[in-house]
C-alpha positions in Angstrom: -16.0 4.0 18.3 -12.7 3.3 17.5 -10.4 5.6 16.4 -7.4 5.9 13.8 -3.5 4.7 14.9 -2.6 8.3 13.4 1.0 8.1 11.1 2.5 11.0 13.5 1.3 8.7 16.7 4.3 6.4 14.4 6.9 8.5 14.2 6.3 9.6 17.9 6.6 6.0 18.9 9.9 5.4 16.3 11.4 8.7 17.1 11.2 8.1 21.6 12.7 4.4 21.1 16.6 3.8 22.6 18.8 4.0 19.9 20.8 0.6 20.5 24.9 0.7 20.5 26.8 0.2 17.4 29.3 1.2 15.4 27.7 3.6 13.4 24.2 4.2 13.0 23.3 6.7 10.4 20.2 7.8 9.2 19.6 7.2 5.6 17.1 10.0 4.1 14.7 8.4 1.4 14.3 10.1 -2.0 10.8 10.3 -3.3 11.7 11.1 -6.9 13.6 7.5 -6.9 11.4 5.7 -4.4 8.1 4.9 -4.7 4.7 2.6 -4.3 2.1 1.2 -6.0 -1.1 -1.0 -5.4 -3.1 -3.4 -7.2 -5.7 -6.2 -6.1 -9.8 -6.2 -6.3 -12.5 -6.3 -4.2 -14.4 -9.2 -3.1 -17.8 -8.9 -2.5 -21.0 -11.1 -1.6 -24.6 -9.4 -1.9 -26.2 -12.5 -1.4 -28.9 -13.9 -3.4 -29.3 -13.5 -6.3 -26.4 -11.7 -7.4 -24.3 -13.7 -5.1 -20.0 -13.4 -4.6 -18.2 -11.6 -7.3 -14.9 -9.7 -7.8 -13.9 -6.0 -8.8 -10.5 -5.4 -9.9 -9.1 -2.1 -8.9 -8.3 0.2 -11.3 -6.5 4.1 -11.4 -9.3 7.0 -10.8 -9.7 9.2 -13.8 -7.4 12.3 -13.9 -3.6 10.9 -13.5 -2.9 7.4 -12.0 -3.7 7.2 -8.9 -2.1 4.0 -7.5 1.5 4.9 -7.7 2.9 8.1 -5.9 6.2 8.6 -4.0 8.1 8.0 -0.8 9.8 10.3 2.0 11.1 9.6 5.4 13.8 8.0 6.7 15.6 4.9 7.6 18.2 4.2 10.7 20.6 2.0 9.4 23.1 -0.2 11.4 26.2 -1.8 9.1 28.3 -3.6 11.2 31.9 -3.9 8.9 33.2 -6.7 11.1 30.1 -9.1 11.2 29.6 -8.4 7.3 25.9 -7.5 8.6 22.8 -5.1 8.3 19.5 -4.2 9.9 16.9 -1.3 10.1 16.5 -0.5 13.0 12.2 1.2 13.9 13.8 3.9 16.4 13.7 6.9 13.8 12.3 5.1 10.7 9.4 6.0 9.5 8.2 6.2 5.8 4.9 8.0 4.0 3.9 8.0 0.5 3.3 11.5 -1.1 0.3 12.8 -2.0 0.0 11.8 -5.9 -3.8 14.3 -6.7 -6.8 14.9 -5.6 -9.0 11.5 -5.5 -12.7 10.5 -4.6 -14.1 10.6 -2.1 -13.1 13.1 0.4 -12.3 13.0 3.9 -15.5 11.1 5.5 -16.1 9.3 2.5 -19.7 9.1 0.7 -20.5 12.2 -1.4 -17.5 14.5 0.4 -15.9 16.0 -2.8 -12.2 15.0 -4.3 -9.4 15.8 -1.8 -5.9 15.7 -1.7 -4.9 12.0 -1.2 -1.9 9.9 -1.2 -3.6 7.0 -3.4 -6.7 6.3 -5.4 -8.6 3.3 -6.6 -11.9 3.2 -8.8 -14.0 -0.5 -8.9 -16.5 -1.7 -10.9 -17.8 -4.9 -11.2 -17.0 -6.8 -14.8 -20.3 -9.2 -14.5 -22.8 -6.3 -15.6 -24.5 -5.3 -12.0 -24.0 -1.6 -12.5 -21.8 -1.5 -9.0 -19.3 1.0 -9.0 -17.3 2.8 -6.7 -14.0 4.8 -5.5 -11.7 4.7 -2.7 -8.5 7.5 -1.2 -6.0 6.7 1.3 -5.1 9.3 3.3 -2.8 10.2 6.6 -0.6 6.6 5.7 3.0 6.1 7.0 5.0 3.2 7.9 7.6 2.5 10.4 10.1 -0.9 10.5 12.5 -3.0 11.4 14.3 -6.1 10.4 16.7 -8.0 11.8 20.8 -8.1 11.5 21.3 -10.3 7.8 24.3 -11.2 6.1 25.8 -8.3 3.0 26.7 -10.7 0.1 29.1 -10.3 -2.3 28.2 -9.2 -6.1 30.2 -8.8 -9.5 30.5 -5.3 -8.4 32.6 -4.6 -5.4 30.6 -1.6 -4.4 27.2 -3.6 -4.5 26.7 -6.2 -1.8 23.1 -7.8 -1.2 21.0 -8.9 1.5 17.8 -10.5 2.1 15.4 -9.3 4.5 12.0 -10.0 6.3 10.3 -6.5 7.5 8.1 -6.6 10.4 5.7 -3.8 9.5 3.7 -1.6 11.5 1.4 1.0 9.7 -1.5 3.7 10.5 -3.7 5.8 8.2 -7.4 6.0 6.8 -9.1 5.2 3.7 -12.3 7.0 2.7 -14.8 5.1 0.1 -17.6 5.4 -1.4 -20.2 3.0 -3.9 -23.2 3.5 -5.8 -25.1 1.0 -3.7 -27.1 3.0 -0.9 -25.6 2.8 2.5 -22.1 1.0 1.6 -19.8 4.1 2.2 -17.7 5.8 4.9 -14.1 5.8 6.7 -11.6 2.7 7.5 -8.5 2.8 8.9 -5.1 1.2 8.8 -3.1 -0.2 11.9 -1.9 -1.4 13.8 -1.3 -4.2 11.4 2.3 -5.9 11.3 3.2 -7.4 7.6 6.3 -9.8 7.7 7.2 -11.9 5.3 10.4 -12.0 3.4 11.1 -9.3 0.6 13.0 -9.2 -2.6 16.8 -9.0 -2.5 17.7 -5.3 -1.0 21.0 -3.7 -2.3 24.1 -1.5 0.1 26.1 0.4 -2.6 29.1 2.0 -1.5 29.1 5.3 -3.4 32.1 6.8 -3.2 34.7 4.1 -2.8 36.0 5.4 0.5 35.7 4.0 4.0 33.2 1.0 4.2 29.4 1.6 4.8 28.9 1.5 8.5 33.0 1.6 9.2 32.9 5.5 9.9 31.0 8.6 9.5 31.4 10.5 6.1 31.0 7.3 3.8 28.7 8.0 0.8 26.4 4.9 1.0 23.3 4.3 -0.4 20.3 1.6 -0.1 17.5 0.0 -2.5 14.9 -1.8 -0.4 12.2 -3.6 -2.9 8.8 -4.6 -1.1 5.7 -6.6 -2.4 3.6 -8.2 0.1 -0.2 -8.5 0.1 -2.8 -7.2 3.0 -5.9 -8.2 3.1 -8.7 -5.6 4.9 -11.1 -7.7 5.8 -15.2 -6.6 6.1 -15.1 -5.8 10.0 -12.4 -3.0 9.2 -14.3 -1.2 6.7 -17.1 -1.7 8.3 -19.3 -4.1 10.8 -22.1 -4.8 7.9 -20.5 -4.2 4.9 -20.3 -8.1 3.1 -16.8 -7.3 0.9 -13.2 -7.8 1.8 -10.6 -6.3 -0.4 -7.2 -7.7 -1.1 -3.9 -5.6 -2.0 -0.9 -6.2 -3.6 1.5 -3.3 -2.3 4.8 -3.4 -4.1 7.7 -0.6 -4.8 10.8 0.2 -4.1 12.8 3.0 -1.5 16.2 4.6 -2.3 17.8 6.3 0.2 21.2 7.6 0.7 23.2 9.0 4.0 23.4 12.5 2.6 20.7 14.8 3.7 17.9 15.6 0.9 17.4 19.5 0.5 13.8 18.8 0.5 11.6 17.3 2.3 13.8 17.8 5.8 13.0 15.9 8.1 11.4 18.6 10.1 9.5 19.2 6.9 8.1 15.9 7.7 7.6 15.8 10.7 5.8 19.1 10.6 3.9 17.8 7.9 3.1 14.7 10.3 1.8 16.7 12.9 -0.8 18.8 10.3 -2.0 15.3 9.0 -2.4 13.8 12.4 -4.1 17.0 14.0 -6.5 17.2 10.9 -7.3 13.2 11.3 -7.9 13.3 14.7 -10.4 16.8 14.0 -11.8 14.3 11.8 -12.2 11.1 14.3 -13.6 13.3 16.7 -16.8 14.4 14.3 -17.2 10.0 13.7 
């Protein structure tokens, strides 16, 4: 039976790693009201004869849209002034959407009632089958890293940019459900590792002091936009369930060296530890 790579197992992992020497490393706290994530894609699916392969797009659940929500977490940032460099280092990075409603199925999947979830996508298929259904993710969070790239100048003196390829590593479940008899349950998330390069991030120096990274007390601030694509593939949903589903995951995270007054990070991490203890309640029942 295999069992979830829990978000709090994440942080754990990100939070034990050796900070590495630099100049300054400074945790950068992520703002949810100015950072979020969305999804988008369909699902693939092959019944065989004779309704054969067909897609479902993926579309919000009723009630409020459920494919965007928040951010919160935190990033370690290393600016290094001298080499005109950036990275993110995974040791203490770690970032988790918020939950955005209540979305069907529950935990378990199938006919569990609308729970608390972080996302939500409905599906029906546009051919005229009569094949509907819903999914919720649940327990998600992200940790990353990317390596040291070059801060490049912009018309503004307090902007420089830098491109970036993120080596992902994510945990987390998704409960679904259909109206075809049997095609419902629990999947989970993770280990998978996305890289691929991302859009152009930002470094904004906020407060026109010190450089970012040349000494603690600068107001700095950093836009990272993602959009890569993930493909869960039938033998993670399930080991006889003919459909793969394909997501586009875009957004965006802001996050600034100046402590948010909420979340805190042991907020979070408390928070981390409730999601992981009720997942792994819920592994334990599979």
């Amino acid at each position: 039976m295999r069992r979830p790579l829990l978000f709090p197992t994440l942080v754990a992992l990100a939070l034990l790693r050796p900070l590495p020497a630099a100049a300054v490393l400074e945790l950068y706290f992520v703002d949810p009201a100015r950072s979020s994530i969305q999804v988008a894609g369909n699902v693939n699916a092959d019944l065989g004869a004779p309704l054969g392969p067909f897609r479902m797009p993926l579309v919000s659940q009723p009630g409020g849209n459920s494919l965007v929500t928040g951010l919160s977490g935190q990033l370690l940032v290393d600016v290094l002034p001298a080499a005109n460099t950036i990275r993110f280092l995974i040791s203490s990075t770690f970032v988790v959407p918020t939950i955005s409603g209540s979305w069907a199925p529950g935990p378990g999947g199938g006919a569990a009632p609308p729970a608390p979830a972080q996302l939500g996508v409905a599906f029906a298929d546009d051919v005229g089958l009569g094949i509907s259904g819903n999914a919720a993710v649940r327990d998600f969070g992200a940790t990353f890293t990317t390596l040291a790239t070059p801060l490049l100048p912009t018309a503004n003196a307090s902007v420089r940019q830098f491109s970036h390829f993120q080596s992902l590593s994510v945990g987390g479940t998704f409960d679904w459900d259909t109206n075809l008899l049997g095609l419902d349950g629990q999947g989970f998330f993770g280990p998978s590792l996305f890289t691929g390069a991302q859009p152009l991030g930002q470094l904004l120096d906020l407060d026109g002091g010190d450089p970012c990274g040349a000494a603690a007390g600068s107001v700095c601030e950093v836009v990272l936009p993602f959009d890569f694509r993930v493909l869960v593939r039938r033998m993670q949903l399930d080991a006889g369930l003919p459909i793969n589903v394909n997501l586009a995951v875009s957004g965006e995270i802001v996050a600034r060296n100046q402590p948010l007054p909420e979340p805190s990070v042991a907020v979070l991490l408390a928070g981390a530890a409730l999601v992981g203890l009720r997942a792994a309640r819920r592994a334990r029942r599979l």
